[in-house]
Structure formats: C-alpha cells, structure tokens
C-alpha positions in Angstrom: 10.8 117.0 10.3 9.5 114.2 12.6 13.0 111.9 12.0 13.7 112.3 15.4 10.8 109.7 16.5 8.9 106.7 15.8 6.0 108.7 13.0 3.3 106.8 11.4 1.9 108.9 8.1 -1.2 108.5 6.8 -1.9 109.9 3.0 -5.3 110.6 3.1 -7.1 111.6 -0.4 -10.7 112.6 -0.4 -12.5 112.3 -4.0 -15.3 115.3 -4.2 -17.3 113.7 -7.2 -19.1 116.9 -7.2 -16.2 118.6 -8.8 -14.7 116.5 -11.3 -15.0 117.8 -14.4 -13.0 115.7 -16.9 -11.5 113.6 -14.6 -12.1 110.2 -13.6 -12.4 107.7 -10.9 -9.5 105.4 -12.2 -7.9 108.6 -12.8 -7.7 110.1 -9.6 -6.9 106.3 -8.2 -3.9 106.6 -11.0 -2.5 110.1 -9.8 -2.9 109.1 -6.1 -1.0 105.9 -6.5 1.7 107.9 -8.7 1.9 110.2 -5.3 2.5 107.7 -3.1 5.2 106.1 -4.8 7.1 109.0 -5.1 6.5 109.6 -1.7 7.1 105.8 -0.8 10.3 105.5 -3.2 12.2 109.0 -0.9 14.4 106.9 1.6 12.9 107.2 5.3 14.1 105.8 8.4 13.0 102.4 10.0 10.9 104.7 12.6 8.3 105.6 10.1 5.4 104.2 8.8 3.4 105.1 5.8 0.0 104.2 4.9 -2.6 105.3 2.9 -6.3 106.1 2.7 -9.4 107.4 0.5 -12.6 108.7 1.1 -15.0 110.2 -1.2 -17.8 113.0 -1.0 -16.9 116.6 0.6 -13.2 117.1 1.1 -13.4 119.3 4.4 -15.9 116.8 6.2 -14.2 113.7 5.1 -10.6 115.3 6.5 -12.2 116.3 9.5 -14.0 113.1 10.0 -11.4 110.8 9.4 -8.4 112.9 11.3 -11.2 112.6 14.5 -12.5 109.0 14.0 -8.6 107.9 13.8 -7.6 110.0 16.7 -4.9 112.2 14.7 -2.5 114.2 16.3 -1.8 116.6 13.4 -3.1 117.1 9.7 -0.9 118.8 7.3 -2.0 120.0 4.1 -1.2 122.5 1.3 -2.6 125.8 1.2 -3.3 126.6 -2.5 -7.2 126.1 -3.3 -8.5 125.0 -7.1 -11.8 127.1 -6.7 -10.5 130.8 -5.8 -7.5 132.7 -6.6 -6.5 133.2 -3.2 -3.4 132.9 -0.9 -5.3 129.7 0.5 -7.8 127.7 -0.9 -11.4 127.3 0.8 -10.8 123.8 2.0 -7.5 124.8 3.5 -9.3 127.5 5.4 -12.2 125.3 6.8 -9.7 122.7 7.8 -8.0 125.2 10.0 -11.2 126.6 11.4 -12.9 123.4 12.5 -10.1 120.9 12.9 -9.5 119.5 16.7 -6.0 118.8 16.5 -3.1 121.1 15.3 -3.2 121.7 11.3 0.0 122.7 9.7 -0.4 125.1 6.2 2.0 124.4 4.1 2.8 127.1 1.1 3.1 126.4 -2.2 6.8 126.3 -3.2 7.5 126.2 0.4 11.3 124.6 1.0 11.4 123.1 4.5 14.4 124.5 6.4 15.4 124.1 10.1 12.9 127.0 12.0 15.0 129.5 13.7 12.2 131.6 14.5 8.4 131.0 15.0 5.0 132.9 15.3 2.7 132.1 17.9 -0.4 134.5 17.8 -1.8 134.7 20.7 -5.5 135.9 21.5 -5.6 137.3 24.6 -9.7 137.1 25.2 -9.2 133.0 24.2 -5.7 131.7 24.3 -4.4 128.3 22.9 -5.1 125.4 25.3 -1.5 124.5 26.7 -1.9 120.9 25.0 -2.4 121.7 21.3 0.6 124.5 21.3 2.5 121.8 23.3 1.9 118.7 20.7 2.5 121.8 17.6 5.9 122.2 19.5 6.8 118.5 19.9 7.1 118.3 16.1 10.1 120.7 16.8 11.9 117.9 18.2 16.1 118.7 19.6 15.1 122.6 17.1 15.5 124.9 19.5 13.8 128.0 17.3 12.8 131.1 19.1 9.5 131.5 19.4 7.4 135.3 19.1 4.5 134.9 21.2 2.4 138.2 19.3 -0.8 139.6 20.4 -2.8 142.3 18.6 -5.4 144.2 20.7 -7.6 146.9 20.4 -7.3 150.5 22.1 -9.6 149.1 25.1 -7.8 145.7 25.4 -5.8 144.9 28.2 -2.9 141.6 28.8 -2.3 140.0 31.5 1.5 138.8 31.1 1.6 135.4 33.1 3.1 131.8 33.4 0.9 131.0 30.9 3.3 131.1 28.1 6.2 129.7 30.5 4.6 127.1 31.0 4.0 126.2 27.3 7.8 126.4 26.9 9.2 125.9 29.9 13.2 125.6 29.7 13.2 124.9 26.2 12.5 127.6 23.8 13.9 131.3 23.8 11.0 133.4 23.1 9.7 136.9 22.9 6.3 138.1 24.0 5.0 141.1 21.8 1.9 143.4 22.0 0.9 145.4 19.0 
C-alpha cells in the first residue's frame, strides 16, 4: 500500500496485564516476536523501515499515547475485539474516537485489493479538517479510486455544496458528492 514511498513501520504491541488470563509475559514477548518475523521475513523494498515497540498497561491509552508522543501520521489496526461479540472490538472503537491522526480499520479476513471506489462520510454540521482527509488520501499514492463523498442529514438539515471537497481532491480523484 505505501510501496510507492520511503515508509517507516512501527509494530507497536501494548500488554493489558489486567486481562491475561492464562497467558504470560514471556509468552506474549514469544507471540510478538513470532509476528514480527513473519512480518520481517515478507520481502519489502529498500524504502521501508520496520521497527518495533511495547508498552504495557491499558491498550487504548498506550496506542493513543505513543502514536502522539512519536508524532504518527497514521495507526492501523484490526477491528475484531476479544471482549464483545461485535463487528469491532471496544479498543478498535476508542482508537477511532480519540485518535489525532487518521486510523485505518482493518476487517478481519480483509484481502487488500487496489481501491476503485471509496467512502468519505461527510458531516455537514463538522466536516473533516482538509489535512487529515488529505494525509488519508496520500496513502492512495499513483490509485486513482473514485471517491463518494456521502452525507446523511435530517429533514431540517441543510448543505452547502462548496470548494470544500474540491479542494480536498483537487485534479486528482473522480468523485461523487451524495446526500441521503
């Protein structure tokens, strides 16, 4: 996805004492090692960088603390939770609530595929600030996938239609604005 330019990854792996139940320390050390080989051992171009870091305590505070106190342009994480049978887990869903840099969700069984088309909710009482759609975009890199700007208002609601959007994507993306 970001093969295009010079990336530098950082694994991050935050150990929540509070809920390991059978698990151990050395354990968890174990597994994450075993991750980042696997991820290590995949063949990546000379642009990227990998390195790797753990915290311990609460996972949301120690994601959102280290992705500010290292200046991170983007966390990406799965969205399948331990604690609840939901379609994302708890953690997942803090993350994207408090986090001040774009978050990309990833699905479970999710196979990466070259976007050809993109949702970009759009609220109109508070949209996106023009920088964090633009950085979410630069991860595109030369895809050109048409984007669906969508907002969903209420009976009493009016939009504004302005440059707003054009100039989040200027020349480079076809898009669609819709209103439901």
């Amino acid at each position: 996805f970001f093969g295009h330019e010079a990336t530098h990854y950082t694994l991050f792996h935050v150990h929540d004492f509070s809920s390991l139940e059978e698990s151990t320390l050395a354990e968890c050390e174990e597994k994450l090692r075993s991750e980042i080989d696997q991820f290590s051992d995949s063949s990546h171009d000379a642009i990227l960088t990998i390195e790797t870091a753990t915290g311990s305590g609460n996972v949301v505070r120690g994601i959102l603390d280290f992705s500010e106190n290292h200046s991170m342009d983007m966390i990406v994480m799965g969205t399948r939770g331990s604690s609840r049978p939901r379609w994302m887990g708890s953690n997942t869903e803090e993350i994207l609530l408090h986090a001040k840099c774009p978050v990309f969700a990833i699905p479970d069984n999710c196979k990466f595929t070259i976007p050809e088309r993109i949702v970009v909710p759009i609220d109109p009482d508070s949209p996106p600030a023009i920088d964090s759609v633009k950085k979410a975009l630069s991860a595109l890199g030369s895809f050109k996938p048409r984007l669906f700007f969508l907002s969903v208002i209420n009976d009493k609601q009016e939009v504004k239609l302005d440059d707003y959007y054009l100039e989040i994507v200027g020349e480079k993306y076809p898009y669609e604005y819709h209103i439901v």
